[in-house]
One Martini backbone bead per residue (centre of mass of N, CA, C, O) as a GRO file, in nm:
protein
  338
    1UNK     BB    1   1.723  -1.827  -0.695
    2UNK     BB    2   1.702  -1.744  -0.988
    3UNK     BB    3   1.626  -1.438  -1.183
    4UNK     BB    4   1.425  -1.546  -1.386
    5UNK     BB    5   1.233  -1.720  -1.202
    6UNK     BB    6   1.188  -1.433  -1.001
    7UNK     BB    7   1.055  -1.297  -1.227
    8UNK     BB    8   0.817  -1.498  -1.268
    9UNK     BB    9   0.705  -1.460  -1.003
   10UNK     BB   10   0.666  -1.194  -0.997
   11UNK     BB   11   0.453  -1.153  -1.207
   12UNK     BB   12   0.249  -1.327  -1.097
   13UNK     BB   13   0.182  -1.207  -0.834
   14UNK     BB   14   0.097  -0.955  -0.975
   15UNK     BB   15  -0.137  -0.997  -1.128
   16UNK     BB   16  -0.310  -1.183  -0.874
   17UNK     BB   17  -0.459  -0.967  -0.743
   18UNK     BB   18  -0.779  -0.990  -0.881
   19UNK     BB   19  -0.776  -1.331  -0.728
   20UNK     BB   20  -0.750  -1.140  -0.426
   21UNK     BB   21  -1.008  -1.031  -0.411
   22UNK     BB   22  -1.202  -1.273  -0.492
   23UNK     BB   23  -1.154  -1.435  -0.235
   24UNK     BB   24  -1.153  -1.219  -0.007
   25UNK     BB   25  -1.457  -1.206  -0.019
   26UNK     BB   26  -1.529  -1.480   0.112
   27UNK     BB   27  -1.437  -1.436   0.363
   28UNK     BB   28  -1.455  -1.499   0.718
   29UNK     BB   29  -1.575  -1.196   0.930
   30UNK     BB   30  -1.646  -1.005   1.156
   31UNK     BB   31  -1.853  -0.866   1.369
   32UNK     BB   32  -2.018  -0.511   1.473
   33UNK     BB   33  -2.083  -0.287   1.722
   34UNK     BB   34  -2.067   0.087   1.627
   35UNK     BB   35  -2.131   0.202   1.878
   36UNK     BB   36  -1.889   0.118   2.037
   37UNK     BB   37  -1.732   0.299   1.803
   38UNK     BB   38  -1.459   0.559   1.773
   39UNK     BB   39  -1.214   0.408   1.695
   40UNK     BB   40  -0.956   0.304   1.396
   41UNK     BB   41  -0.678   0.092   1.375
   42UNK     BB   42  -0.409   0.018   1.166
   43UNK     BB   43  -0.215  -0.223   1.220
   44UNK     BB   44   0.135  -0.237   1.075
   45UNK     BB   45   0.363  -0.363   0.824
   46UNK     BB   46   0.419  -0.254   0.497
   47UNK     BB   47   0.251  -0.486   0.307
   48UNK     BB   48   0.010  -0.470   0.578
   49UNK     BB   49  -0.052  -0.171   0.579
   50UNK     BB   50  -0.152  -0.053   0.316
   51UNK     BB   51  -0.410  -0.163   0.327
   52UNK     BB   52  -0.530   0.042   0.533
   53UNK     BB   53  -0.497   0.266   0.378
   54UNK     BB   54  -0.668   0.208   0.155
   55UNK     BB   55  -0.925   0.172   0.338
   56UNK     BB   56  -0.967   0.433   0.418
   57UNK     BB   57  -1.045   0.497   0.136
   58UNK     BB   58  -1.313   0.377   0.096
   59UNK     BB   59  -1.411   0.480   0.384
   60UNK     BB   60  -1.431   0.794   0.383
   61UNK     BB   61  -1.777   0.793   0.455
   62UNK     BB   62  -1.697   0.716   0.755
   63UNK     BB   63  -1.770   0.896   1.062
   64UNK     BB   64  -1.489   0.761   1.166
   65UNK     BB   65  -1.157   0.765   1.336
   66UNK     BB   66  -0.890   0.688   1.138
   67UNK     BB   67  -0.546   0.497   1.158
   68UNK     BB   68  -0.260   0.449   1.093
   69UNK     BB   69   0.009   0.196   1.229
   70UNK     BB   70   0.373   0.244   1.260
   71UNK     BB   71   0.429   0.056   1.552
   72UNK     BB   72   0.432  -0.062   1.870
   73UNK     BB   73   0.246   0.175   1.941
   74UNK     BB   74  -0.020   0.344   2.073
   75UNK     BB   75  -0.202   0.545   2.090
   76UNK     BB   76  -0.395   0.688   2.377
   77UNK     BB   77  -0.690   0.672   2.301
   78UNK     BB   78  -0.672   0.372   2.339
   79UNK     BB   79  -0.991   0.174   2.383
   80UNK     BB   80  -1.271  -0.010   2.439
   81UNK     BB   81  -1.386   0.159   2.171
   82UNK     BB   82  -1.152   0.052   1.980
   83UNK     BB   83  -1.054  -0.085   1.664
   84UNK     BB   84  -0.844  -0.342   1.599
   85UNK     BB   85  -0.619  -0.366   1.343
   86UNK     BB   86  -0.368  -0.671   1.304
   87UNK     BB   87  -0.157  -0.693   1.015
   88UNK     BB   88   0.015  -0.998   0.913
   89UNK     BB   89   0.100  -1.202   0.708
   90UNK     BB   90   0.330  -1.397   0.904
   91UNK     BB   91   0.254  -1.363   1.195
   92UNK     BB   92   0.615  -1.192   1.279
   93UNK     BB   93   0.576  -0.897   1.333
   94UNK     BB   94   0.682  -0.714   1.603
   95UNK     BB   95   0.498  -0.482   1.586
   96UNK     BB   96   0.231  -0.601   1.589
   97UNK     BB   97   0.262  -0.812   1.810
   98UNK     BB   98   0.292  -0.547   2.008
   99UNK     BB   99   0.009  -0.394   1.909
  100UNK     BB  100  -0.176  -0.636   2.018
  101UNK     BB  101  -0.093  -0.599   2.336
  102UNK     BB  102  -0.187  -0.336   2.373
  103UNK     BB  103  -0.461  -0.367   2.282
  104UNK     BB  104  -0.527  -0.580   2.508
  105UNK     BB  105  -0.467  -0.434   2.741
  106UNK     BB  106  -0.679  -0.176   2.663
  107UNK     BB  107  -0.956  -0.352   2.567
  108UNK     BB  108  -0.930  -0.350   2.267
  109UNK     BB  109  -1.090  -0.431   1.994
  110UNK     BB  110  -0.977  -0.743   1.801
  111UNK     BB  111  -0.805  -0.809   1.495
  112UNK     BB  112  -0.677  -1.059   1.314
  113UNK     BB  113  -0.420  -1.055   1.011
  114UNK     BB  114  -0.350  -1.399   0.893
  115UNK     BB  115  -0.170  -1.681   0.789
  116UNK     BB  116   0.018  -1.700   1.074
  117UNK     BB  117   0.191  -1.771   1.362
  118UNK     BB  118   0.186  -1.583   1.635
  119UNK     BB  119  -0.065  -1.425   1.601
  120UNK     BB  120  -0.231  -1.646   1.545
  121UNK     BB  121  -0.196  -1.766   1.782
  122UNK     BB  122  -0.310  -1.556   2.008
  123UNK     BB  123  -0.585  -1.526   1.885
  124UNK     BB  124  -0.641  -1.816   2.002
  125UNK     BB  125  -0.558  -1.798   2.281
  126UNK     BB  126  -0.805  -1.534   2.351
  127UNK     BB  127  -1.016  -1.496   2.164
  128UNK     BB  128  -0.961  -1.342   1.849
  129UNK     BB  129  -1.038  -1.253   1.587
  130UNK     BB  130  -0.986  -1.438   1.282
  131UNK     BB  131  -0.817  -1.357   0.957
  132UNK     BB  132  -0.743  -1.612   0.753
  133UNK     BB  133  -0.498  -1.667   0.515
  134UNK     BB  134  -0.287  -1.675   0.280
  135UNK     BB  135   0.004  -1.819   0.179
  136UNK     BB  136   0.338  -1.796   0.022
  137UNK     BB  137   0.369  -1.479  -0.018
  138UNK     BB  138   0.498  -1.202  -0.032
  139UNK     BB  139   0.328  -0.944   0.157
  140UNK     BB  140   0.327  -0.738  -0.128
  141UNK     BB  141   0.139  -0.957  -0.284
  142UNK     BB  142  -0.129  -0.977  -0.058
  143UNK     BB  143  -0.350  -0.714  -0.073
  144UNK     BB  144  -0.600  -0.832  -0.124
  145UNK     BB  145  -0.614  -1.042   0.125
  146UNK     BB  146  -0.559  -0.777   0.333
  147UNK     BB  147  -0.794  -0.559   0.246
  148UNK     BB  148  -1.103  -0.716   0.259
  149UNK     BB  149  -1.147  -0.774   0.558
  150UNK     BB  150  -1.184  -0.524   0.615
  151UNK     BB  151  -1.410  -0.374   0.468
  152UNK     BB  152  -1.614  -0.631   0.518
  153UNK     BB  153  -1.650  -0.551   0.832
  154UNK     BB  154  -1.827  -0.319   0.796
  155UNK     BB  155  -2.037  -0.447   0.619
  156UNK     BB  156  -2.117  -0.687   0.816
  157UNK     BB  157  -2.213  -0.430   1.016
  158UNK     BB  158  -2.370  -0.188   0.855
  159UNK     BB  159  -2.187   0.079   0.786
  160UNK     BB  160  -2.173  -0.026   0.467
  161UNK     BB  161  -2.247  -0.035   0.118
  162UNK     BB  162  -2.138  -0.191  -0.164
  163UNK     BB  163  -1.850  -0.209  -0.149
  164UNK     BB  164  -1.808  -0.525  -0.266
  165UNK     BB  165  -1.922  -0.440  -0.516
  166UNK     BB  166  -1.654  -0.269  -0.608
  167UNK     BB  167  -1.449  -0.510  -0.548
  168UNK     BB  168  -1.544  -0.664  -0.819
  169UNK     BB  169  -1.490  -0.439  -1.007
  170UNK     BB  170  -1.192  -0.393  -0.985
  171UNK     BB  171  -1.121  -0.731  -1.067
  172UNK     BB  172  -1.223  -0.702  -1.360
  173UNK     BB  173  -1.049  -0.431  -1.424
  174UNK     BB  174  -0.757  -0.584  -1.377
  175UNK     BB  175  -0.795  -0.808  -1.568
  176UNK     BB  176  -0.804  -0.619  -1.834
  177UNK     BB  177  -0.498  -0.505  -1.751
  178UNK     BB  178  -0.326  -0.691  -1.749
  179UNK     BB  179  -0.199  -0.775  -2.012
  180UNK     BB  180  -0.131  -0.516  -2.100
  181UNK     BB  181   0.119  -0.479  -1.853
  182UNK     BB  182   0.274  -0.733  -1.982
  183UNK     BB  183   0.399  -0.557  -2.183
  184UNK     BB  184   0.696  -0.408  -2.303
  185UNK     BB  185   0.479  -0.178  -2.434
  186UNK     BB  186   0.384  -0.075  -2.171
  187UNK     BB  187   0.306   0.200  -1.956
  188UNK     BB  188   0.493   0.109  -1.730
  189UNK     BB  189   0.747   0.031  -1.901
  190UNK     BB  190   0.794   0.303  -2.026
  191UNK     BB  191   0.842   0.448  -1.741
  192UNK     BB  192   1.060   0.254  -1.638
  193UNK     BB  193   1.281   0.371  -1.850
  194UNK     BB  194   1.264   0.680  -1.737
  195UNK     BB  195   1.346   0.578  -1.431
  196UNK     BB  196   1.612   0.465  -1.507
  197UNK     BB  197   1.855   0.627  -1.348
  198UNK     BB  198   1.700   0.775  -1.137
  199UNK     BB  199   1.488   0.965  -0.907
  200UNK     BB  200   1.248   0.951  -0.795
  201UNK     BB  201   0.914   1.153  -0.787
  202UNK     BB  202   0.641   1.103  -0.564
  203UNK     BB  203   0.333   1.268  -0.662
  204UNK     BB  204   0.037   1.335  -0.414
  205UNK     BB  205  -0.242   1.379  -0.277
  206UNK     BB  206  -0.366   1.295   0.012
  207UNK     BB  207  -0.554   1.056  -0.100
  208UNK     BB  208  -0.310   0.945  -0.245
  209UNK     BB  209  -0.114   0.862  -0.089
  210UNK     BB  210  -0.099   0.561  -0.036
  211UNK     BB  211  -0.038   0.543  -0.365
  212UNK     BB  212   0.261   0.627  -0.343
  213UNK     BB  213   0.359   0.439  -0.128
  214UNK     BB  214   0.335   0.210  -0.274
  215UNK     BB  215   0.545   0.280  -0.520
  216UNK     BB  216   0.791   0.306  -0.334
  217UNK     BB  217   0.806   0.020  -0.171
  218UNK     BB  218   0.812  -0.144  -0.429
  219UNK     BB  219   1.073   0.010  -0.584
  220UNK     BB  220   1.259  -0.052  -0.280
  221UNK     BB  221   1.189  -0.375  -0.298
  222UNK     BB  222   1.223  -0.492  -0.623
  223UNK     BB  223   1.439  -0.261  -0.752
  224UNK     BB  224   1.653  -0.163  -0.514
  225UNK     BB  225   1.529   0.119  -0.523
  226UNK     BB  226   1.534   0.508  -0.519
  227UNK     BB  227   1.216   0.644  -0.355
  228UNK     BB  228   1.009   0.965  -0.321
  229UNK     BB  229   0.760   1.085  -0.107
  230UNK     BB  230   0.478   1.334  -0.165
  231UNK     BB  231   0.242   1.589  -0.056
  232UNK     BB  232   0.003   1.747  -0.162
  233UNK     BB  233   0.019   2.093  -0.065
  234UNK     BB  234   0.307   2.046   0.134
  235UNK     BB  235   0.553   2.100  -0.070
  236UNK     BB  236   0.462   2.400  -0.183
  237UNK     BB  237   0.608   2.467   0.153
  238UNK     BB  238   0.928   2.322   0.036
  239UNK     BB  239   1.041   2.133  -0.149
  240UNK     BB  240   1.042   2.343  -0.396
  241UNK     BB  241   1.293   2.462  -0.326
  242UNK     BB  242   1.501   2.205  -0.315
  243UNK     BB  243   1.474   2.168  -0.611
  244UNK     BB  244   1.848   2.262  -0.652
  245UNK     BB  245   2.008   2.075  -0.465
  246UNK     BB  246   2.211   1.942  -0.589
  247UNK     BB  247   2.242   1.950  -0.913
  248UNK     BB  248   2.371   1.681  -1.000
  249UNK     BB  249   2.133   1.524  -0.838
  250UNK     BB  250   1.862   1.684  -0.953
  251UNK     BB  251   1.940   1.607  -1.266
  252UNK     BB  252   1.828   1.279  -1.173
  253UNK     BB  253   1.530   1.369  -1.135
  254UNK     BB  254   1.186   1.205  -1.178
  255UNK     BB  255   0.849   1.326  -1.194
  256UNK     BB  256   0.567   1.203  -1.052
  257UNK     BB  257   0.197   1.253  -1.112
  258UNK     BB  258  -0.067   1.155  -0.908
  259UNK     BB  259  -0.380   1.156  -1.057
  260UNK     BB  260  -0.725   1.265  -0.989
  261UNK     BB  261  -1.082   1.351  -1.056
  262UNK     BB  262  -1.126   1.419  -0.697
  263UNK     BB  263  -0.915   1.627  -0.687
  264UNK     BB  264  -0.862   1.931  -0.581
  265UNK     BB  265  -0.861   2.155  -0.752
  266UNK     BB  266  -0.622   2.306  -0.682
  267UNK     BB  267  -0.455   2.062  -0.700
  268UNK     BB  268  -0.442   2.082  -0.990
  269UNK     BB  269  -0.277   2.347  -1.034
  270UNK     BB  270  -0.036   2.261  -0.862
  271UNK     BB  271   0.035   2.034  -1.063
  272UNK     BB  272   0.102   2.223  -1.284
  273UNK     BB  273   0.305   2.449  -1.179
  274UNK     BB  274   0.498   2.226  -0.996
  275UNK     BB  275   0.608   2.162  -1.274
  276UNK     BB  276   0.684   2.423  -1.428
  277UNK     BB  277   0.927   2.496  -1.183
  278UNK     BB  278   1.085   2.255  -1.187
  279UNK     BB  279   1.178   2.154  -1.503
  280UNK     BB  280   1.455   2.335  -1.471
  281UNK     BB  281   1.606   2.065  -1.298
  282UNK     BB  282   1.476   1.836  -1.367
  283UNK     BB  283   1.475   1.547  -1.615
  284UNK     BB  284   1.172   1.486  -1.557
  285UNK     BB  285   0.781   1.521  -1.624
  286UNK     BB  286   0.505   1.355  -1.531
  287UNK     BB  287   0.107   1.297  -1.584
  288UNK     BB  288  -0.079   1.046  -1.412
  289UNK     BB  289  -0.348   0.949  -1.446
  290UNK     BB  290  -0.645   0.790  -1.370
  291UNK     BB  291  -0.875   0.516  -1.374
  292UNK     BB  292  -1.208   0.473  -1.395
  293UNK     BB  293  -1.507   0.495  -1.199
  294UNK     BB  294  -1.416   0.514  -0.941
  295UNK     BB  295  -1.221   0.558  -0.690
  296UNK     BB  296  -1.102   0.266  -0.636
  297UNK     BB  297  -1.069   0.221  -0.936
  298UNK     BB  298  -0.842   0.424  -0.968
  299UNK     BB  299  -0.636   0.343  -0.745
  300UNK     BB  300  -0.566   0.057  -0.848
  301UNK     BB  301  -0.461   0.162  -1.119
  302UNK     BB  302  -0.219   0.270  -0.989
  303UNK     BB  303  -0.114   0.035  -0.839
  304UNK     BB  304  -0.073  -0.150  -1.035
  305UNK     BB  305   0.104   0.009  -1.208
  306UNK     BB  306   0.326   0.054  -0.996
  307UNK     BB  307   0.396  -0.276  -0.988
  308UNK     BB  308   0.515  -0.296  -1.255
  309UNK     BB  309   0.694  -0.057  -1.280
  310UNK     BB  310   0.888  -0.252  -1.027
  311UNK     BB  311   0.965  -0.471  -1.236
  312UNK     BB  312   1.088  -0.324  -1.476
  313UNK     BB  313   1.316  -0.222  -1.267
  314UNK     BB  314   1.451  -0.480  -1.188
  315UNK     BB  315   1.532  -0.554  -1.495
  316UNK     BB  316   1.731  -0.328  -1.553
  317UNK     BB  317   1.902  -0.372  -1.267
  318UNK     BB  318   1.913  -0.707  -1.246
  319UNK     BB  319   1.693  -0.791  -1.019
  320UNK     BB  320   1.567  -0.962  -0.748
  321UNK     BB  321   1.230  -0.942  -0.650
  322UNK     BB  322   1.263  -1.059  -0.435
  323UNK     BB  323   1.421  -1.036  -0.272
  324UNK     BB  324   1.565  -0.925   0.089
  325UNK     BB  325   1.854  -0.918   0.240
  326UNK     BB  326   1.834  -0.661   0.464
  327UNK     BB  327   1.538  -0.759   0.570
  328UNK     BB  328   1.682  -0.989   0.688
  329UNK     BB  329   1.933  -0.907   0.832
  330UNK     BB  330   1.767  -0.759   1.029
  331UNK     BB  331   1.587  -0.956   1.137
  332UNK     BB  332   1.836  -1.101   1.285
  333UNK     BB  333   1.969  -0.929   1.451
  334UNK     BB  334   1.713  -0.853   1.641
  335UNK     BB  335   1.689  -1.143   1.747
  336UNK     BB  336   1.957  -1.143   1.878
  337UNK     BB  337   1.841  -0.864   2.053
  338UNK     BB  338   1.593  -0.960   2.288
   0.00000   0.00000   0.00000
């Protein structure tokens, strides 16, 4: 595929976010009895990992112990009390696989999220709940349909209210920035013209971590750029004095700090301060706030704002966001060494 057909394609699909969220409110989910559920895991890797950390922030108020596992195998915890979410776009990541087949061992309520693959062959032949997707786009592109499944097994399991109808309203917000967003003249253009040649250091408080780490693997996969991800107030127990040396290095990092009206105090604080004491070391820094009405939509217009980000880069440094030949040839590789 040419860079330029690579690009247009690629701008689409980031587009498509908001009519990937309004497909996948469709979605028929199974529903499960939440009494006899202990805690929830979300297993996964990459673009399909995402969803899971995102949906731990929706159910912020959900008194369930939840968490993302990218990795092979599962907590100890995981026993028949444990629901496990594990999701493949392609339904061929080994680690899901992995994860899979661990929680089937321990008894473990399990639901799979995918477009097909061995994951959809697996869930059909055990009599597995199947949420399938549409296929057919790179996995960190399909995150509406991805994320939407998860949230909606509470709603329709009567754990949560309302969900489903903010990220309607999510939808309309996301489609409303399209076009925003979609010109050269856009701020996350404009933000990635001073990343570019850059080092970033993508900085979030612990709530917005996944919105962080979505920047980063975003701006790693489509710009085949290197970017840094750390969460306030951990970051100003260490890593604030690392940032001067070496200086030559130093000097060419530029400090993204992500911020939300809902980050505590303190963390506000720390953001103005920690930023104040780095300016005189690296190359620039700046803060970017959320917006929207919402929480969930808060996260998501940085979200999307990220995503342009990470292709506005991808255009300056030349590359093509699709394509990632690195993690095709190691999963070649592995695939060889069975």
């Amino acid at each position: 595929m040419e860079r330029g057909e690579a690009e247009a394609k690629m701008l689409e699909f980031i587009k498509k976010l908001p009519d990937e969220i309004r497909e996948a409110l469709d979605f028929d989910v199974p529903a499960f009895d939440f009494s006899e559920i202990a805690h929830v895991v979300f297993a996964g890797m990459g673009g399909s990992a995402i969803s899971g950390d995102l949906a731990k922030l929706h159910l912020s108020e959900v008194p369930i112990p939840m968490e993302s596992v990218r990795d092979y195998t599962l907590p100890p915890y995981v026993s028949e009390k444990t629901l496990v979410f594990v999701s493949s776009y392609s339904g061929n990541t080994e680690e899901a696989l992995a994860a899979y087949g661990d929680a089937r061992e321990r008894g473990a309520k399990v639901v799979a999220v995918t477009s097909d693959g061995k994951l959809a062959e697996m869930a059909e032949r055990d009599g597995v709940p199947l949420v399938r997707i549409p296929g057919g786009l790179p996995p960190r592109t399909a995150l509406g349909w991805l994320f939407v499944p998860l949230v909606k097994v509470f709603e329709v399991s009567g754990v949560v209210q309302g969900k489903l109808v903010e990220l309607e309203r999510v939808a309309d917000y996301l489609t409303e920035l399209r076009d925003e967003f979609s010109t050269p003249d856009s701020p996350p253009f404009e933000l990635a013209s001073r990343l570019y040649l850059r080092l970033p250091l993508i900085y979030t408080s612990r709530r917005l971590a996944p919105v962080g780490f979505r920047w980063k693997a975003q701006i790693n996969e489509n710009a085949k750029a290197f970017a840094h991800v750390a969460e306030l107030p951990e970051l100003d127990h260490n890593e604030i004095t690392g940032i001067k040396n070496p200086p030559e290095r130093v000097e060419e990092m530029w400090a993204v700090f992500l911020v939300d009206a809902d980050d505590h105090p303190r963390i506000k604080l720390r953001v103005k301060h920690t930023q104040e004491l780095i300016r005189d070391s690296v190359l620039g820094t700046e803060v970017l706030e959320s917006k929207g009405e919402t929480p969930i939509e808060r996260a998501f217009y940085l979200v999307y704002f990220g995503d342009f980000v990470s292709f506005y880069l991808a255009k300056f440094y030349f590359e093509d966001p699709i394509a990632i030949p690195r993690i095709d040839e190691l999963k070649k590789r592995l695939a060889n060494e069975q």
